[in-house]
TORLUMMAR-605950 format. One record per residue: residue number from 1; residue in three letters; x, y, z of N, C-alpha, C, O in turn. Coordinates in Angstrom, 2 decimals, padded with zeros to 5 digits. Layout:
<rs>
{NUM; 'ALA'; {X; Y; Z}; {X; Y; Z}; {X; Y; Z}; {X; Y; Z}}
...
</rs>
This chain:
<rs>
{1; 'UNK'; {077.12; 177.99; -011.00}; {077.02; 178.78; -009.79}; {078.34; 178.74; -009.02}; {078.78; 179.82; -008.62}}
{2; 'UNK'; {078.74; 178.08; -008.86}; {080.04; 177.80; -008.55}; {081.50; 178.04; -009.15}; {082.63; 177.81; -008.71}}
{3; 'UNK'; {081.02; 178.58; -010.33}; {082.11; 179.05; -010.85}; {081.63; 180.95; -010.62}; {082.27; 181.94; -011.01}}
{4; 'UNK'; {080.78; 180.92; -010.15}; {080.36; 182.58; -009.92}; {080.69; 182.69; -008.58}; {080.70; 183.82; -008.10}}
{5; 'UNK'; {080.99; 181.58; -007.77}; {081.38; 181.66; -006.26}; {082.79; 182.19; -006.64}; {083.03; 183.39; -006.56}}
{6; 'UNK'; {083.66; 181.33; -007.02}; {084.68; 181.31; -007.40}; {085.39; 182.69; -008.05}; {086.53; 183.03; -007.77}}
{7; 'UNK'; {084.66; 183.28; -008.81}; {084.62; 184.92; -009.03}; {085.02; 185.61; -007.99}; {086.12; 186.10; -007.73}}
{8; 'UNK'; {083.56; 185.59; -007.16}; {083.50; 186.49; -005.80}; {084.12; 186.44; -005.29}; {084.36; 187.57; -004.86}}
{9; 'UNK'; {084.97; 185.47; -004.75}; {085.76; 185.34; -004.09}; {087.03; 185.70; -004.59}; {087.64; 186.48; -003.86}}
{10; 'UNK'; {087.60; 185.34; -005.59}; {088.45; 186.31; -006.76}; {088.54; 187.58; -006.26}; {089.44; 188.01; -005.55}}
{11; 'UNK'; {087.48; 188.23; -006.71}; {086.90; 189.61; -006.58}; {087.78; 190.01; -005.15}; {088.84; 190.62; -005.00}}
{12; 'UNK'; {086.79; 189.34; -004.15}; {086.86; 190.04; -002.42}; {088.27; 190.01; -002.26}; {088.69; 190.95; -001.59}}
{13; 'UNK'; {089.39; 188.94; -002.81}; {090.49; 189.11; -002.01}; {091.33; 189.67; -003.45}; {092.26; 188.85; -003.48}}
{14; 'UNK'; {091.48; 190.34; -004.34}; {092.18; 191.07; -005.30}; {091.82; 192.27; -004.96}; {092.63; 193.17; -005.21}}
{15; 'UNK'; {090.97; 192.51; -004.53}; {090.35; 193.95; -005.17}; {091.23; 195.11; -004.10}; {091.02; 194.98; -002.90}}
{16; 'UNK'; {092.22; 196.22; -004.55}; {093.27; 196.96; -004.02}; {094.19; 195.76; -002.97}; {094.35; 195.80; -001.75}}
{17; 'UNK'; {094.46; 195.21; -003.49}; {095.31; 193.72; -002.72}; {096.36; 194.50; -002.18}; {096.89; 194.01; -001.18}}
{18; 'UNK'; {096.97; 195.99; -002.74}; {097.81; 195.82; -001.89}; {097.91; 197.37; -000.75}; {098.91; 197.90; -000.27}}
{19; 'UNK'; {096.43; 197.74; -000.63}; {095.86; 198.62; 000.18}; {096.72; 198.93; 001.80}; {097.23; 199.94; 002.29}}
{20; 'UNK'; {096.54; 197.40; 002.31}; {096.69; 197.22; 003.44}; {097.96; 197.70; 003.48}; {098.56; 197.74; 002.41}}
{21; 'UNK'; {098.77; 198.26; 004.89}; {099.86; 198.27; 005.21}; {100.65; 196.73; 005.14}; {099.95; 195.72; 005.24}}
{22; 'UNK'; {102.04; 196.61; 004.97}; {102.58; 195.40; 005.04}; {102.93; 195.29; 006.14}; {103.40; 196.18; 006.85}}
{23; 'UNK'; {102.65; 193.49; 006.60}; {102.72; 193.15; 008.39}; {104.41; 192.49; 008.24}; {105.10; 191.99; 007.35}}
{24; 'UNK'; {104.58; 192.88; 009.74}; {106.21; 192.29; 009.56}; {106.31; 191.01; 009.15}; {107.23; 190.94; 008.33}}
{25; 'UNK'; {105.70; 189.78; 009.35}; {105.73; 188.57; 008.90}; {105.64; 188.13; 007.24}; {106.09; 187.16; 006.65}}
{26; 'UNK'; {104.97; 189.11; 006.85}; {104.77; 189.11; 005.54}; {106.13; 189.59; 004.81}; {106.73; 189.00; 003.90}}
{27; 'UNK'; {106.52; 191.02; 005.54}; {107.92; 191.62; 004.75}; {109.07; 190.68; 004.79}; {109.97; 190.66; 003.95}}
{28; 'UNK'; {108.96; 189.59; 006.24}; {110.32; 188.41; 006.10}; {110.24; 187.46; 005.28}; {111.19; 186.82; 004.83}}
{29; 'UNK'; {108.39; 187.24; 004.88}; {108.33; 185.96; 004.13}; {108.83; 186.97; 002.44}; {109.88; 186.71; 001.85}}
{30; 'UNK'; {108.46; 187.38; 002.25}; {108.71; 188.12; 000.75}; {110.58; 188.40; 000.43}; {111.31; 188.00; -000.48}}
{31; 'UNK'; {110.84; 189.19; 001.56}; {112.14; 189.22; 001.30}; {113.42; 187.86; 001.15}; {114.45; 187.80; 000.48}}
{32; 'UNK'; {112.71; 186.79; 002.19}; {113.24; 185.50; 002.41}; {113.10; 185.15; 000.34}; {113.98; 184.71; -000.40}}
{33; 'UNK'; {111.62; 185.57; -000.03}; {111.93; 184.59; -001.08}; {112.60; 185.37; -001.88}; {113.34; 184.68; -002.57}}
{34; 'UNK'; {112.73; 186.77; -002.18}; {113.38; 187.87; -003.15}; {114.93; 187.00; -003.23}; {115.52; 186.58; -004.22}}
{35; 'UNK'; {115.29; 186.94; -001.82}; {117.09; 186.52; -001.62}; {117.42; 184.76; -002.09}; {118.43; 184.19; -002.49}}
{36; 'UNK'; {116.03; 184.30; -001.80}; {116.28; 182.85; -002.48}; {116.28; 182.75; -003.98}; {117.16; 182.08; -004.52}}
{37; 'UNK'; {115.29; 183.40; -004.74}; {114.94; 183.60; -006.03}; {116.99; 184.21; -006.73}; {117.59; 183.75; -007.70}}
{38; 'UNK'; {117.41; 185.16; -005.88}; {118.67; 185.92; -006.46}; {120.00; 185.18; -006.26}; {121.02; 185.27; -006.94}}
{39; 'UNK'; {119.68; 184.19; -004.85}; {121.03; 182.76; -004.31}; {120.26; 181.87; -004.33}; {119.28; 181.75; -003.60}}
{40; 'UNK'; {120.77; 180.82; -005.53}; {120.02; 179.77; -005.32}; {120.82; 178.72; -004.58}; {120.57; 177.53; -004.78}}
{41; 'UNK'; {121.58; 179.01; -003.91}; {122.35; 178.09; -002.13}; {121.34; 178.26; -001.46}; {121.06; 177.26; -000.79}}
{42; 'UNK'; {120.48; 179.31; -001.31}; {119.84; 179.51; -000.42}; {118.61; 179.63; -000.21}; {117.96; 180.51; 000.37}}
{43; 'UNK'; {118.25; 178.39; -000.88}; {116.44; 178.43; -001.26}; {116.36; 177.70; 000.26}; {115.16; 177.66; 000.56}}
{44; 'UNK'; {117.11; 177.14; 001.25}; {116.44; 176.62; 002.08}; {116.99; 177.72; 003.50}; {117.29; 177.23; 004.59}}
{45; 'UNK'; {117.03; 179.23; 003.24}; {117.40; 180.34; 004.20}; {116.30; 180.24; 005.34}; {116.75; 180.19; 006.49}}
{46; 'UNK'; {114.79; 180.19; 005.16}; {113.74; 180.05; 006.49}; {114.21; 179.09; 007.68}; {114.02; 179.12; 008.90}}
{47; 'UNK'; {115.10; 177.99; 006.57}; {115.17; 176.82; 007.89}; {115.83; 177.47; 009.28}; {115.65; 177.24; 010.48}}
{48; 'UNK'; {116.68; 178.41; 008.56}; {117.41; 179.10; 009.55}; {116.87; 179.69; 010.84}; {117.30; 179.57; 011.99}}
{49; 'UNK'; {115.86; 180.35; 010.40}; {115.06; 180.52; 011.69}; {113.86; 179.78; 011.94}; {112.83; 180.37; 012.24}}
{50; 'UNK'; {113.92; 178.50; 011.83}; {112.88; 177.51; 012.17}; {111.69; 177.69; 011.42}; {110.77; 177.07; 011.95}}
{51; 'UNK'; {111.22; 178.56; 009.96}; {110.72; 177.95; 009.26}; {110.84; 177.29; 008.59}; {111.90; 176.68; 008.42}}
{52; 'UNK'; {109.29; 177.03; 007.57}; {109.28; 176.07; 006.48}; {109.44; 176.64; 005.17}; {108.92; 177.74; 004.98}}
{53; 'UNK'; {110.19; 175.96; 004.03}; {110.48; 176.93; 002.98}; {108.99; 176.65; 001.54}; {109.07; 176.61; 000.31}}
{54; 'UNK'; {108.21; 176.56; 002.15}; {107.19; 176.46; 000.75}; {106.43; 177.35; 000.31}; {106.02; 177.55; -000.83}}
{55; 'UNK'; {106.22; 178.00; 001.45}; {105.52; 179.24; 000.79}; {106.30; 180.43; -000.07}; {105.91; 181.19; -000.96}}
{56; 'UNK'; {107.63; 180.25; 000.60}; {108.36; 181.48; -000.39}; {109.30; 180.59; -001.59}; {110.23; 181.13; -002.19}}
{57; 'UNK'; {108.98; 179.54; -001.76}; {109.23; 178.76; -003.22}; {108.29; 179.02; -003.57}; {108.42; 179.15; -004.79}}
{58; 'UNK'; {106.62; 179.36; -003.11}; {106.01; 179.40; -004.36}; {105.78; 180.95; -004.28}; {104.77; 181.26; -004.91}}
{59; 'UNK'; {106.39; 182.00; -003.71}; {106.22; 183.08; -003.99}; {107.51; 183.53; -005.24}; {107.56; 184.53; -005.95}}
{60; 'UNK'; {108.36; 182.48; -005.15}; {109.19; 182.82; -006.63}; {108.73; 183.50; -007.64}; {108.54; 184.68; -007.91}}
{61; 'UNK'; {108.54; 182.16; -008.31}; {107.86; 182.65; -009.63}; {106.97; 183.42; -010.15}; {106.93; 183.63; -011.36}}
{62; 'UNK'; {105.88; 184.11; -009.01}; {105.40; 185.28; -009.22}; {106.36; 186.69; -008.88}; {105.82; 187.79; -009.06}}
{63; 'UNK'; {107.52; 186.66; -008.48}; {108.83; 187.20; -008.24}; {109.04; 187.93; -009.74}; {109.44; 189.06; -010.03}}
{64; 'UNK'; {108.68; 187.04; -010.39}; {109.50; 187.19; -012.03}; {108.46; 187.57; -012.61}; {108.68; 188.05; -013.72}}
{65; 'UNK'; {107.26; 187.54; -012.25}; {106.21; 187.75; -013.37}; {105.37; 189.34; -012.77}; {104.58; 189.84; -013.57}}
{66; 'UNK'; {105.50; 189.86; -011.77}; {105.34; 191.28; -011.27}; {106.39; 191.76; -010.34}; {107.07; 191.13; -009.53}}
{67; 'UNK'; {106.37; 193.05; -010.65}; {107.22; 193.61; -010.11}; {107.12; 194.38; -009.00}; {108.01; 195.16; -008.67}}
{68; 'UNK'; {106.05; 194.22; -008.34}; {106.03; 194.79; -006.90}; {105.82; 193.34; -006.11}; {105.02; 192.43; -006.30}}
{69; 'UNK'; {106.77; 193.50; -005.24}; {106.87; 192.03; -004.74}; {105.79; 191.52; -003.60}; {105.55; 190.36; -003.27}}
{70; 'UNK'; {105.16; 192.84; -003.06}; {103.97; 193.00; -001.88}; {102.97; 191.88; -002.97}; {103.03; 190.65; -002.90}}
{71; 'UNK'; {102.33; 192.44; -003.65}; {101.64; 191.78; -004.64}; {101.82; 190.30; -005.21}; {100.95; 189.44; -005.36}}
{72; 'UNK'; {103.13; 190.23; -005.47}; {103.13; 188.49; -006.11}; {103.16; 187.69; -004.36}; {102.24; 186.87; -004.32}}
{73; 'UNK'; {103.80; 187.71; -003.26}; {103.36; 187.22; -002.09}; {101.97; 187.62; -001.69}; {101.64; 186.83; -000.81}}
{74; 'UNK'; {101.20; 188.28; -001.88}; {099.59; 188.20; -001.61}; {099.23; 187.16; -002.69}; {098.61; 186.15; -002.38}}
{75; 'UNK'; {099.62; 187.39; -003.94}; {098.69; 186.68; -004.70}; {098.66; 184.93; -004.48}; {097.86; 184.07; -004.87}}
{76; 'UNK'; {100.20; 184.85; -003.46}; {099.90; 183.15; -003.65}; {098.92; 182.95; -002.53}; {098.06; 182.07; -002.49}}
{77; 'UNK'; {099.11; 183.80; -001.69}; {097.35; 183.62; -000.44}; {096.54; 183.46; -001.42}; {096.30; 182.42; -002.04}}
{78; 'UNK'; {096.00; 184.77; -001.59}; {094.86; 184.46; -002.60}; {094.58; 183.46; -003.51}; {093.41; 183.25; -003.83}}
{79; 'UNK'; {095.98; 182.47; -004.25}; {095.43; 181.72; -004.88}; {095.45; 180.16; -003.84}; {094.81; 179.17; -004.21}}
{80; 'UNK'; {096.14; 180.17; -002.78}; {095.64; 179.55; -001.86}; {094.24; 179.29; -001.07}; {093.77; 178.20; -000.78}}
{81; 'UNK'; {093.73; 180.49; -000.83}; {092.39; 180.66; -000.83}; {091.54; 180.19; -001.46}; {090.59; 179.53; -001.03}}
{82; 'UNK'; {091.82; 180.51; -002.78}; {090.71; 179.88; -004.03}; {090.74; 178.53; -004.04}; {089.71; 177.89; -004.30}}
{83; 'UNK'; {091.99; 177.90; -003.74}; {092.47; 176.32; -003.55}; {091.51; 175.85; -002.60}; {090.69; 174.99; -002.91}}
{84; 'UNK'; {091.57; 176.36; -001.45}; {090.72; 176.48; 000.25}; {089.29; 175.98; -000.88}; {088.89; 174.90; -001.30}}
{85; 'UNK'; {088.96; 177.12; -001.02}; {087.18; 177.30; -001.33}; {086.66; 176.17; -002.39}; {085.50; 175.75; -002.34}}
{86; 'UNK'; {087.82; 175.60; -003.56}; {087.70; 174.43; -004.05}; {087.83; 173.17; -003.12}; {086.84; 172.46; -003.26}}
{87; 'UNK'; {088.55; 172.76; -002.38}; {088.67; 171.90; -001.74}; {087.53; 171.96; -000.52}; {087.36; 170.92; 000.10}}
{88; 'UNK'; {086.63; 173.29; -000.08}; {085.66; 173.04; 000.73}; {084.59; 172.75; 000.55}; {083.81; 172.23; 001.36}}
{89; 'UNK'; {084.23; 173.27; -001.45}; {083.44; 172.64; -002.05}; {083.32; 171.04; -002.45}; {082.28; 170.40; -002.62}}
{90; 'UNK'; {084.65; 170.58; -002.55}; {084.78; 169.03; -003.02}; {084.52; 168.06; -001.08}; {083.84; 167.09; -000.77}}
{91; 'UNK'; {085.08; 168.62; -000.57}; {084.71; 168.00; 001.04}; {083.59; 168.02; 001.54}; {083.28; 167.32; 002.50}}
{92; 'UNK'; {082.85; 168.78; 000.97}; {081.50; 169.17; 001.74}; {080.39; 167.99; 001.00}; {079.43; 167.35; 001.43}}
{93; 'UNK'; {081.05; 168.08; -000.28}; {079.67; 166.95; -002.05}; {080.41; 165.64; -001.12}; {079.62; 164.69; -001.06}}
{94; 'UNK'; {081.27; 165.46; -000.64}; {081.45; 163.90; -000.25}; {081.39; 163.61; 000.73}; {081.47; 162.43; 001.08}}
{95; 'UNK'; {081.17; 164.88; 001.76}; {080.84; 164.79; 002.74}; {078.80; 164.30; 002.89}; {078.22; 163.46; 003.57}}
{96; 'UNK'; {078.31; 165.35; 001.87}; {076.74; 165.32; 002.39}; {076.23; 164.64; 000.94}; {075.12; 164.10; 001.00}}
{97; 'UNK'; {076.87; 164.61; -000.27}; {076.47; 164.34; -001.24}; {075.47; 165.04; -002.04}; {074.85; 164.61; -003.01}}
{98; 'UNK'; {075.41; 166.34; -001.41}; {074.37; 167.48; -002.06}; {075.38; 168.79; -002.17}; {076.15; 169.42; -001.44}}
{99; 'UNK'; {074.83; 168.84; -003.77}; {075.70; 169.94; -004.08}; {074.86; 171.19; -003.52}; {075.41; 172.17; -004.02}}
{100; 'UNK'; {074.17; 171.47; -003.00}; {073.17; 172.76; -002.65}; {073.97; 172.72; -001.35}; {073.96; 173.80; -000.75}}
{101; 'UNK'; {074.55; 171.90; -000.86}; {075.10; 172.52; 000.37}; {076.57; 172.27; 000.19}; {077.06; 172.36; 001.32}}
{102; 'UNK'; {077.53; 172.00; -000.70}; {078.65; 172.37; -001.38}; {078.54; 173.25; -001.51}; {079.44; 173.87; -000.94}}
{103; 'UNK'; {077.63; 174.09; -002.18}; {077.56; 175.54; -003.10}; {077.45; 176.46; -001.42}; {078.19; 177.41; -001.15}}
{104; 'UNK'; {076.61; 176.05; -000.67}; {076.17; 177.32; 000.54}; {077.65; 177.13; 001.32}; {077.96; 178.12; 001.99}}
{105; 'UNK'; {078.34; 176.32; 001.34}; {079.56; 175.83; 002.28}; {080.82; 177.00; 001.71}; {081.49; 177.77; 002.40}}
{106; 'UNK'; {080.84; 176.84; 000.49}; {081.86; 177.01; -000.54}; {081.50; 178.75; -000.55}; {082.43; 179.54; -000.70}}
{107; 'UNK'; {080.21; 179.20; -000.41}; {080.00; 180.51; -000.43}; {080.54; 181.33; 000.81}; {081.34; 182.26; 000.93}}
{108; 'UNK'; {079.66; 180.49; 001.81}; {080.22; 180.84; 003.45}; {082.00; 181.18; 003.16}; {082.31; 182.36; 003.00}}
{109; 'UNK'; {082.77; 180.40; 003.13}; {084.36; 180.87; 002.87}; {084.29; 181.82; 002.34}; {084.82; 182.81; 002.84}}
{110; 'UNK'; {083.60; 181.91; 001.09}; {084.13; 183.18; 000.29}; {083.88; 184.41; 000.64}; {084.63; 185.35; 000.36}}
{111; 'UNK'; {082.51; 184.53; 001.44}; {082.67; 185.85; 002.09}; {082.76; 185.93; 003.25}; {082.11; 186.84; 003.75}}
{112; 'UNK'; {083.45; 185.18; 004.06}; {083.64; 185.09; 005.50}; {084.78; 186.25; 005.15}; {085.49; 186.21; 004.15}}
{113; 'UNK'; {084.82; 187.14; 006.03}; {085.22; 188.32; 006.27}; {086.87; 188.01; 007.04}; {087.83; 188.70; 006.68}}
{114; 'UNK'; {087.06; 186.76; 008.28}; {088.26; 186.22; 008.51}; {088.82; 185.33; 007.27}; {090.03; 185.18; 007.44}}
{115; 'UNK'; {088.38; 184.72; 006.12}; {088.99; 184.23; 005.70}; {089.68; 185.15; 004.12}; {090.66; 184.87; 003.44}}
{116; 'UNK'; {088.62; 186.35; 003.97}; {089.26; 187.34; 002.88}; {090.06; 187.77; 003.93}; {091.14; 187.31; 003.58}}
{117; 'UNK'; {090.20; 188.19; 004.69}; {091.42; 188.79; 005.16}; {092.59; 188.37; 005.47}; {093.50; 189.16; 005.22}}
{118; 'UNK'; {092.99; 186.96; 006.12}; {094.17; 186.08; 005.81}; {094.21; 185.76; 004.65}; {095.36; 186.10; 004.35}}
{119; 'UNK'; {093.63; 185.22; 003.51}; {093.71; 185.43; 001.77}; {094.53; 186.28; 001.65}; {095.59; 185.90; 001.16}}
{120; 'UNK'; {094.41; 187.74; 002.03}; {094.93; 188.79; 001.40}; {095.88; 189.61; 001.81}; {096.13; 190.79; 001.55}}
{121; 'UNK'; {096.62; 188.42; 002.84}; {097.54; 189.00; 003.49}; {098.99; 187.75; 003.20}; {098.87; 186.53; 003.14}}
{122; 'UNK'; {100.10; 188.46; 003.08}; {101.29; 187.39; 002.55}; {101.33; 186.73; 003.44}; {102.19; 187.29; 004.13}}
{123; 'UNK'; {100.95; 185.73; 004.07}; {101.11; 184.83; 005.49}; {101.07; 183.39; 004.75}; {100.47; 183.23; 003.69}}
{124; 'UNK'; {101.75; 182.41; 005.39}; {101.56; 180.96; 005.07}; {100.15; 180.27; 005.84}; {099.90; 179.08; 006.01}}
{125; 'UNK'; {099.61; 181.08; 006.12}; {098.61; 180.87; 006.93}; {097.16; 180.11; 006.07}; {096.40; 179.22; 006.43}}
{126; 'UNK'; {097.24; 181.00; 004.70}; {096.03; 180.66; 003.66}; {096.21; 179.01; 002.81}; {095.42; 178.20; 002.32}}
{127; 'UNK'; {098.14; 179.10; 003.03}; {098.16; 177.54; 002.33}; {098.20; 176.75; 002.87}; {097.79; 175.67; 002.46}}
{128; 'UNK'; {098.82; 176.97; 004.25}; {098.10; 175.88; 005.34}; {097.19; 175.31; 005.28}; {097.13; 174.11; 005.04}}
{129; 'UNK'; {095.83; 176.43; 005.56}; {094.01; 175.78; 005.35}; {094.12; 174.92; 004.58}; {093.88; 173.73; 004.79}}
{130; 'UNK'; {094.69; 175.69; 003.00}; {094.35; 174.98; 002.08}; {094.56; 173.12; 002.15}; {093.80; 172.18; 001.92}}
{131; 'UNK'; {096.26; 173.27; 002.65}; {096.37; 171.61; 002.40}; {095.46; 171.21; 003.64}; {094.87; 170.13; 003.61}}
{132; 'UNK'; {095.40; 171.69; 004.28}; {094.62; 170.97; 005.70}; {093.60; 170.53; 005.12}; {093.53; 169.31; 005.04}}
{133; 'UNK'; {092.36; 171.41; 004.46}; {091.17; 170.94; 003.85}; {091.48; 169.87; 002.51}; {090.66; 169.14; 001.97}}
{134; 'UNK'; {092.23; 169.95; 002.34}; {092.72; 168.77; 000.97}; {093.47; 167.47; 001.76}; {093.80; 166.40; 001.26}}
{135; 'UNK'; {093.58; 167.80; 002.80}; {094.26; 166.48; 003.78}; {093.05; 165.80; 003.98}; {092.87; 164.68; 003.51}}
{136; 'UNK'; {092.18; 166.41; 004.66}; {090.82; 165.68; 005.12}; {090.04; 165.30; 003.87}; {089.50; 164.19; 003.84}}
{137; 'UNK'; {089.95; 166.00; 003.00}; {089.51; 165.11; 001.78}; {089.94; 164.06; 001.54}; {089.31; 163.05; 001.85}}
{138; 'UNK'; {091.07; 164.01; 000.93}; {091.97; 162.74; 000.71}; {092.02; 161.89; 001.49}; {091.97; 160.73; 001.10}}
{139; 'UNK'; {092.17; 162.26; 003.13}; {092.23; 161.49; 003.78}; {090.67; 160.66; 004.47}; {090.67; 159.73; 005.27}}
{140; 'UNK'; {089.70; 161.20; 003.99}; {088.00; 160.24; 004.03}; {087.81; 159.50; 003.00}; {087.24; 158.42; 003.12}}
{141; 'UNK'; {088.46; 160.16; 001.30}; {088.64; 159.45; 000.68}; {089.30; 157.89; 000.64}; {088.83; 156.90; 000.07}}
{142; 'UNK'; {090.85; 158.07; 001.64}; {091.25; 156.82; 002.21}; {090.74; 155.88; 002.61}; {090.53; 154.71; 002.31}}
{143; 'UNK'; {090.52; 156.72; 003.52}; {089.62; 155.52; 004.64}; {088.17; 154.88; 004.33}; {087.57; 153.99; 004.93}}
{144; 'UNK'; {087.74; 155.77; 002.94}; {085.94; 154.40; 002.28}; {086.44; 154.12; 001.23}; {085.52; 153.84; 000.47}}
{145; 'UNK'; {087.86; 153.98; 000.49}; {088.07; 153.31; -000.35}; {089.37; 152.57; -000.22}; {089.76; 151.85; -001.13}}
{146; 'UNK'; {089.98; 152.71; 000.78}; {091.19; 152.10; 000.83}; {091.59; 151.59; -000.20}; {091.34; 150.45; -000.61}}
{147; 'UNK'; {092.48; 152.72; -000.87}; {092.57; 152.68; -002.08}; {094.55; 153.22; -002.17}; {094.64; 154.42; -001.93}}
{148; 'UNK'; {095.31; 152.86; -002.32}; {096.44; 153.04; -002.39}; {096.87; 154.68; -003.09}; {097.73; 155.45; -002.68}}
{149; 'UNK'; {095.94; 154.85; -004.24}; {096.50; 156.48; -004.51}; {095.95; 157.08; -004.04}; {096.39; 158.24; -004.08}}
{150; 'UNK'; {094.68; 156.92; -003.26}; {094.10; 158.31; -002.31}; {095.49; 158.41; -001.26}; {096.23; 159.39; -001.15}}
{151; 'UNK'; {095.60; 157.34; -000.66}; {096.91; 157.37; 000.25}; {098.18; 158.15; 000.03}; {098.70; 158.79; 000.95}}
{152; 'UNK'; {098.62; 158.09; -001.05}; {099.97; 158.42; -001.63}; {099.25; 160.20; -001.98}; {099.99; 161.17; -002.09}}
{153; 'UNK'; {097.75; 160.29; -002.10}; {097.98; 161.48; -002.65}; {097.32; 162.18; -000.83}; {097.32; 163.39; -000.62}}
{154; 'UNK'; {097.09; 161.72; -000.33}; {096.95; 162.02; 000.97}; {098.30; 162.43; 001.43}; {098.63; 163.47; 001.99}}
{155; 'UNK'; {098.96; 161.47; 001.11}; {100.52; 161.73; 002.27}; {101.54; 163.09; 001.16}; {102.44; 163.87; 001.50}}
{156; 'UNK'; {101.01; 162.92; 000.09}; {101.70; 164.34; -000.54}; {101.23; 166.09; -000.08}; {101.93; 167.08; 000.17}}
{157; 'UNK'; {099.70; 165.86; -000.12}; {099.24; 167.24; 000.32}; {099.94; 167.11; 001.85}; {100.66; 168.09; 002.06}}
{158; 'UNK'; {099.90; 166.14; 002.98}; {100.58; 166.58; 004.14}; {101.57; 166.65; 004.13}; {101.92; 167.17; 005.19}}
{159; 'UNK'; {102.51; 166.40; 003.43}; {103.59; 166.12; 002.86}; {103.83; 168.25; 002.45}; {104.66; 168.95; 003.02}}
{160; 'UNK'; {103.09; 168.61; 001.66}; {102.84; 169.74; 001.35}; {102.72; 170.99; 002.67}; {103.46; 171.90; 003.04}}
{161; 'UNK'; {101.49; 170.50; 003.07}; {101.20; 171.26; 004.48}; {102.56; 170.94; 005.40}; {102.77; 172.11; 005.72}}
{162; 'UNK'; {103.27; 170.44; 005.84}; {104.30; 170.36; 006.66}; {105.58; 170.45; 006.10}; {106.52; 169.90; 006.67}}
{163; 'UNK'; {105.76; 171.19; 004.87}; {106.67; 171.57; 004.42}; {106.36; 173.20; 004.26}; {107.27; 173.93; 003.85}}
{164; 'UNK'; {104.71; 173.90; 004.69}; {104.54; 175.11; 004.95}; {104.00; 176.03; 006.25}; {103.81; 177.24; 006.40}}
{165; 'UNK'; {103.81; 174.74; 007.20}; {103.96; 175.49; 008.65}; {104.31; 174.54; 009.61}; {103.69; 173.63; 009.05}}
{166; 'UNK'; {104.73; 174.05; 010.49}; {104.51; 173.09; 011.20}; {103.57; 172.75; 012.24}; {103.79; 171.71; 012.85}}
{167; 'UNK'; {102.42; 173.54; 012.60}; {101.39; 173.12; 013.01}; {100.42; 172.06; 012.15}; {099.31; 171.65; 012.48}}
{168; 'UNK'; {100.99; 171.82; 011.23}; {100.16; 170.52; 010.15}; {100.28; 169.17; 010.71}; {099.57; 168.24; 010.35}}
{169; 'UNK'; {101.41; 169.06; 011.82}; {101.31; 167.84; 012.82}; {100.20; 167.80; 013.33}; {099.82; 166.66; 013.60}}
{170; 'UNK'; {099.36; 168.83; 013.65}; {097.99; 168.33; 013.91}; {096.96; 167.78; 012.82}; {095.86; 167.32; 013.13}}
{171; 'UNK'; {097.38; 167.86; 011.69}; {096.49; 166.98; 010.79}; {096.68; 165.84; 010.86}; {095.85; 164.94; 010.76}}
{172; 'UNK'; {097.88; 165.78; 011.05}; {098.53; 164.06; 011.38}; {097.78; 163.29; 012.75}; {097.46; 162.10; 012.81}}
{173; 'UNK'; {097.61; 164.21; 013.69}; {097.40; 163.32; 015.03}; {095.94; 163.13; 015.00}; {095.36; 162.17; 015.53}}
{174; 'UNK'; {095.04; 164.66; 013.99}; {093.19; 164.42; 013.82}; {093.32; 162.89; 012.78}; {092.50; 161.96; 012.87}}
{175; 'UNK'; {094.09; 162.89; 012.15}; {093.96; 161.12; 011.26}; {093.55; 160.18; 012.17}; {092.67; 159.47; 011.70}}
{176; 'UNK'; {093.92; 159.85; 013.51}; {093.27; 159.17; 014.22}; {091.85; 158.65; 014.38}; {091.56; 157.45; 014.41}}
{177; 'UNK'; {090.78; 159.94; 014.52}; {089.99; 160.35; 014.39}; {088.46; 159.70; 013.10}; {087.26; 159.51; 013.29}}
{178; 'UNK'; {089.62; 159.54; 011.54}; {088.95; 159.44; 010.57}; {088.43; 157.65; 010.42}; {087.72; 157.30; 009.48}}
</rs>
């Protein structure tokens, strides 16, 4: 069932992916990575204007593998997304320990109507969630097993997330919290 979630959600944020008009934030993140992908001095060009460079490192390599570039920057949302909807399914089974409400949790994302639509838009916005929800995993994981590689793999996904927006300092300060 969950791999049929996983579909749908596929489905909702591919389907005419690149319909929408392109938003200005999206055309700087795409072009930022087109010019990094062509100078490689200048894979770290976002810093320049006070972004973070991870999302258009990983819009590279779909750079090379299609050729409309609107499209390979949607697709890493989208596969950010799908990341999201896995990681809300794995937070939710360790959260309640019932997969019947993993599966209803994991569905809710997929057709939440705000979250196909940042999916399917080139924004760093979808991989954000993503590490955010893989922070809090890892990081509950930490804290009932105090366990040294949940830690290390905790501090990599934030490690991750704050190398793709800098509002991920707030995952850092909710750690308090856990």
């Amino acid at each position: 069932i969950f791999f049929l979630i996983l579909i749908l959600g596929l489905i909702l944020r591919l389907y005419n992916l690149t319909l929408l008009p392109v938003f200005v934030d999206e055309a700087i993140y795409i072009r930022w990575a087109q010019v990094m992908q062509a100078e490689p001095t200048l894979r770290f060009l976002p810093l320049s204007d006070g972004k973070q460079p991870l999302f258009m490192w990983a819009v590279i390599p779909f750079l090379k593998l299609f050729t409309d570039p609107l499209f390979a920057g949607r697709l890493v949302s989208v596969l950010s997304g799908i990341g999201t909807s896995v990681g809300i399914f794995a937070l939710s089974y360790l959260l309640f320990k019932n997969k019947i409400v993993s599966l209803v949790a994991s569905l809710i994302y997929a057709l939440s109507s705000f979250s196909v639509f940042f999916d399917r838009m080139g924004l760093v916005d979808s991989m954000l969630t993503m590490f955010g929800v893989w922070t809090l995993f890892f990081g509950i994981m930490t804290a009932k097993t105090l366990r040294l590689d949940f830690a290390m793999l905790t501090g990599v996904v934030l490690g991750g997330a704050l190398l793709t927006k800098s509002p991920a300092l707030f995952f850092v300060i909710l750690f308090c919290f856990l």
